[in-house]
C-alpha positions in Angstrom: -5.0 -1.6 36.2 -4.5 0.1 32.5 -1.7 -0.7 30.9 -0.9 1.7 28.1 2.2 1.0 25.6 2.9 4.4 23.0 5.6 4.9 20.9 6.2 7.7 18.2 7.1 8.1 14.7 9.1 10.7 12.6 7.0 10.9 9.2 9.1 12.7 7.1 7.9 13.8 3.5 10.0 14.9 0.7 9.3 17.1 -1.9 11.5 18.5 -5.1 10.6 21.0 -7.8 9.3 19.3 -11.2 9.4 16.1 -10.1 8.6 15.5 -6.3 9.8 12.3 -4.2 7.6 12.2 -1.6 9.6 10.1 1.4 8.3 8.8 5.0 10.9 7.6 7.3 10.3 5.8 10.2 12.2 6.5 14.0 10.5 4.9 16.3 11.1 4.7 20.1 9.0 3.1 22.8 7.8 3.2 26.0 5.3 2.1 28.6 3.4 4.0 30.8 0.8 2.7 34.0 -0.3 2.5 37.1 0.0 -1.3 39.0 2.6 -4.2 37.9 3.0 -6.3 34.6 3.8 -9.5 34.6 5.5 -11.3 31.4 3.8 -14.9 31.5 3.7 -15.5 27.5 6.2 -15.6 24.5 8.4 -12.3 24.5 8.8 -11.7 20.8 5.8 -12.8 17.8 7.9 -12.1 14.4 6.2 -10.4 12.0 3.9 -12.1 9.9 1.8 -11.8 6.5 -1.1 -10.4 7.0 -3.0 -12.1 4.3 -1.5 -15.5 5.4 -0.7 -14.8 9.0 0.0 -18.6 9.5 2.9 -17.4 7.5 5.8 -15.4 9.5 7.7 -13.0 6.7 10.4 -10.4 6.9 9.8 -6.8 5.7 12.8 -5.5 7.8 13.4 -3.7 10.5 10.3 -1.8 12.6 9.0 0.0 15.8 7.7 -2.5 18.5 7.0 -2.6 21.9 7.2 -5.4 24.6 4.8 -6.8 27.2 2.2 -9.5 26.9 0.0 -7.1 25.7 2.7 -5.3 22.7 2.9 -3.9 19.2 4.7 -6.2 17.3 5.7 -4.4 14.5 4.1 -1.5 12.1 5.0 -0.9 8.4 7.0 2.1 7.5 5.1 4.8 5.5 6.4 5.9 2.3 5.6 7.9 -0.9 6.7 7.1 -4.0 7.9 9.8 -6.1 5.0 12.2 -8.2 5.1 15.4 -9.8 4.0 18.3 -8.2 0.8 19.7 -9.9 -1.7 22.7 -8.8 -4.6 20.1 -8.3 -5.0 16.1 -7.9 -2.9 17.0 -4.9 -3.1 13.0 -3.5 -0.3 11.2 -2.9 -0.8 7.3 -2.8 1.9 5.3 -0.2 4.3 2.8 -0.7 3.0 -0.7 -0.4 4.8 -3.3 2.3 7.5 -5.4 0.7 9.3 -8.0 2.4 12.8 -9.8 2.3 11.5 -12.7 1.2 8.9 -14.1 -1.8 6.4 -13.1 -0.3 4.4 -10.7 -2.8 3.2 -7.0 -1.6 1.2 -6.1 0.7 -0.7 -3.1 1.9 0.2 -1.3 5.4 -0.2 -3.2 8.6 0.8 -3.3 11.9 1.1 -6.3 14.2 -0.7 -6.3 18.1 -0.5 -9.7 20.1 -2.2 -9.8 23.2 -0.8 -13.3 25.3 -2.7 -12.0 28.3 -3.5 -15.0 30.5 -7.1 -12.9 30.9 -7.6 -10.9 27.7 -10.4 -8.1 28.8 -9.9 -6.4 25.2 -7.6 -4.0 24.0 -8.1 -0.6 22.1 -5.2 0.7 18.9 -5.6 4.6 18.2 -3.5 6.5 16.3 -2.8 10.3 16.6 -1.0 13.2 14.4 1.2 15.8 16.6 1.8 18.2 14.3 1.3 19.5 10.7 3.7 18.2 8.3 5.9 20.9 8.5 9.5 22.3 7.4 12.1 25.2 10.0 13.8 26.0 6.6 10.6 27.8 5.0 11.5 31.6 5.3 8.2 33.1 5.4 6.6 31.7 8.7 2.9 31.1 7.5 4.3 28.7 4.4 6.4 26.3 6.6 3.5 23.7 7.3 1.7 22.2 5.2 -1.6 23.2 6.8 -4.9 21.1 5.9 -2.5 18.4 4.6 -4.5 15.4 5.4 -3.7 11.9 6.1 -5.6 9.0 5.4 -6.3 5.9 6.2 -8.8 3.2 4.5 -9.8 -0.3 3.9 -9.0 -1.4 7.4 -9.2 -4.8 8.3 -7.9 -8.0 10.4 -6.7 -11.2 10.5 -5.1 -14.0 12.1 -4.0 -17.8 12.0 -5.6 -18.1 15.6 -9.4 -18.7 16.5 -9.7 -15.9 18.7 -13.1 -13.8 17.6 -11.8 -10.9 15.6 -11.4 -7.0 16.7 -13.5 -4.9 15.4 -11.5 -2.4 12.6 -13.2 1.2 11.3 -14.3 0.2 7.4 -14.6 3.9 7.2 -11.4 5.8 6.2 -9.6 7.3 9.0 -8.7 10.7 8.1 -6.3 12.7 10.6 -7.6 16.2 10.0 -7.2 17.1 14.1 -3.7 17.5 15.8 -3.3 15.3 19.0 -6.6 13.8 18.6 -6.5 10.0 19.4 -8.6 8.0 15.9 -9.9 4.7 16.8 -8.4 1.9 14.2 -9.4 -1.0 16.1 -10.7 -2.4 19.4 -11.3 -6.0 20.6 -13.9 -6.4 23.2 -13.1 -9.0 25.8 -11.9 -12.9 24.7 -11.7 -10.5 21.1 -8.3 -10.3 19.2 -5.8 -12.9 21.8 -2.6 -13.9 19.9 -1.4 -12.4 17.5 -3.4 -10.2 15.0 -2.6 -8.0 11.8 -4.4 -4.5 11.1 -4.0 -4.0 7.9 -4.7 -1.0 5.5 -5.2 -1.9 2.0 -4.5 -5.6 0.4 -3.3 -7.4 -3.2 -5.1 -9.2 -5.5 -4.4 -12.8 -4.0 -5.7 -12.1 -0.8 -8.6 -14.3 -0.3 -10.5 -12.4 2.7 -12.6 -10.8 0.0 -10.6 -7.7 0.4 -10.2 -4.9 -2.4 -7.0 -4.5 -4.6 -5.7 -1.4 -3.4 -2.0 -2.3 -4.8 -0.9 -0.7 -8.6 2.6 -1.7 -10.0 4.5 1.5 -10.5 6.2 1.9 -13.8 8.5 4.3 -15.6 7.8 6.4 -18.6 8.5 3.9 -20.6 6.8 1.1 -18.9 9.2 -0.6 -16.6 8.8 -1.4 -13.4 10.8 0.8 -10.7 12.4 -1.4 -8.9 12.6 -0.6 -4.9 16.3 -0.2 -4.1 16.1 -1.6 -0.6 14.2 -4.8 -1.4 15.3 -5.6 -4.9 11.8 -6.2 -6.3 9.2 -3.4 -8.3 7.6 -1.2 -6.2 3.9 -0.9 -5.5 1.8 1.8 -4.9 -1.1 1.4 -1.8 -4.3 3.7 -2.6 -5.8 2.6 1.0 -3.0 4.8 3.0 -2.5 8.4 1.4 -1.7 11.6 1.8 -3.6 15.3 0.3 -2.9 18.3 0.1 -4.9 21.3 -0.5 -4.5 22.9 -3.9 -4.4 26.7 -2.1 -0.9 25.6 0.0 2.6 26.3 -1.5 4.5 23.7 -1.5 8.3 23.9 -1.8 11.4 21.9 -2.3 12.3 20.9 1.0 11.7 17.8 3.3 8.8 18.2 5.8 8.1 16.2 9.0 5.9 15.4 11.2 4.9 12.9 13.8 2.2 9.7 14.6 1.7 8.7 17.8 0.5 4.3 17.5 -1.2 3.9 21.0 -2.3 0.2 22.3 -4.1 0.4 25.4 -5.6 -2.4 27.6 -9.5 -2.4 28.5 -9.5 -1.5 32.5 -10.1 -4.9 34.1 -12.4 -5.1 37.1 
């Protein structure tokens, strides 16, 4: 049996005239798809969790998940934080995760447990349907955002369990292909049971040995921009970004587009 459990998200991205806020939104809805029966043996919901203390369960609000023994858990929204639109250095860094709680920031991550009572391994892939792209644009050939490329880097795991660890790309995942399906991580069998973070990107406390990828976003004058959702400043995440080629017109309209998070179970025997 193959059990396969998708869902997809609405990326939206934002962009003004002089100066640009560059917005994802998440709207996520799931579903599962196979051949053969499931049955639920272990625990239902695993709350989210910190990814660089994952002994430590957190909340960063509400997000996609999926339900099963083998499930998503949860996945970070994506945002941009605002930038002013140039001719070149066309790179727009993401939001970093911030939570409801004081718990620090933290890069993007999403959240797979696997309570299998026979964990054969498990595969996470994640795919781009469309070009970012915007109805309103007049002229036909302007309204996506073609060769807009997003990217993915500093991938890695973790868990509070003693389960051997999944194996995560360190190369960056760059989603220059429409509806191709890009390995993040795969767990070979007895690999990656319980509950385990992906995450892209990480802060300065984290002691995995991971890279800061996390920069405190200030004003013009030097004060920190305070997220209006959470309260607390806002951080920039290098490790998750977006580019855009310096040839494509951009305009000041909101453009969409959509990722497809797919967790599939290795075929058992």
């Amino acid at each position: 049996m193959k059990l396969i459990t998708y869902f997809k998200c609405s990326l939206a991205l934002l962009l003004f005239a002089g100066m640009t806020a560059a917005v994802g939104e998440q709207a996520c809805a799931s579903s599962l798809d196979g051949s053969g029966s499931v049955n639920v043996v272990g625990k239902d919901i695993s709350p989210p969790v910190d990814p660089e203390k994952p002994g430590n369960e957190v909340n960063p609000g509400e997000g996609p998940s999926t339900t099963g023994d083998l499930r998503i858990d949860f996945v970070s929204s994506l945002n941009f934080a605002a930038a002013e639109i140039t001719e070149t250095n066309r790179t727009y860094d993401s939001l970093a995760q911030l939570f409801h709680s004081d718990t620090a920031a933290r890069g993007y991550y999403i959240q797979v447990s696997d309570f299998r009572s026979e964990p054969s391994g498990w595969s996470l892939t994640l795919s781009q349907d469309t070009p970012f792209t915007s109805s309103i644009i007049q002229t036909l050939e302007d309204q996506s955002l073609k060769g807009a490329v997003l990217s993915f880097g500093n991938g890695w795991a973790n868990s509070a369990g003693n389960s051997q660890t999944p194996t995560v790309s360190r190369d960056t995942l760059a989603i220059n292909e429409m509806n191709t399906a890009y390995t993040v991580a795969v767990a070979g069998s007895g690999q990656g049971k319980g509950v385990w973070t992906i995450a892209f990107g990480a802060s300065g406390e984290n002691t995995s040995n991971q890279e800061n990828t996390l920069t405190a976003l200030t004003d013009k004058n030097g004060n920190a921009i305070i997220d209006p959702i959470f309260n607390k400043p806002s951080y920039s995440n290098s490790a998750v970004s977006l580019s855009v080629p310096e040839t494509i017109n951009i305009y000041p309209v909101q453009y969409t587009t959509t990722l497809t998070w797919s967790l599939e179970a290795a075929p058992t025997e």
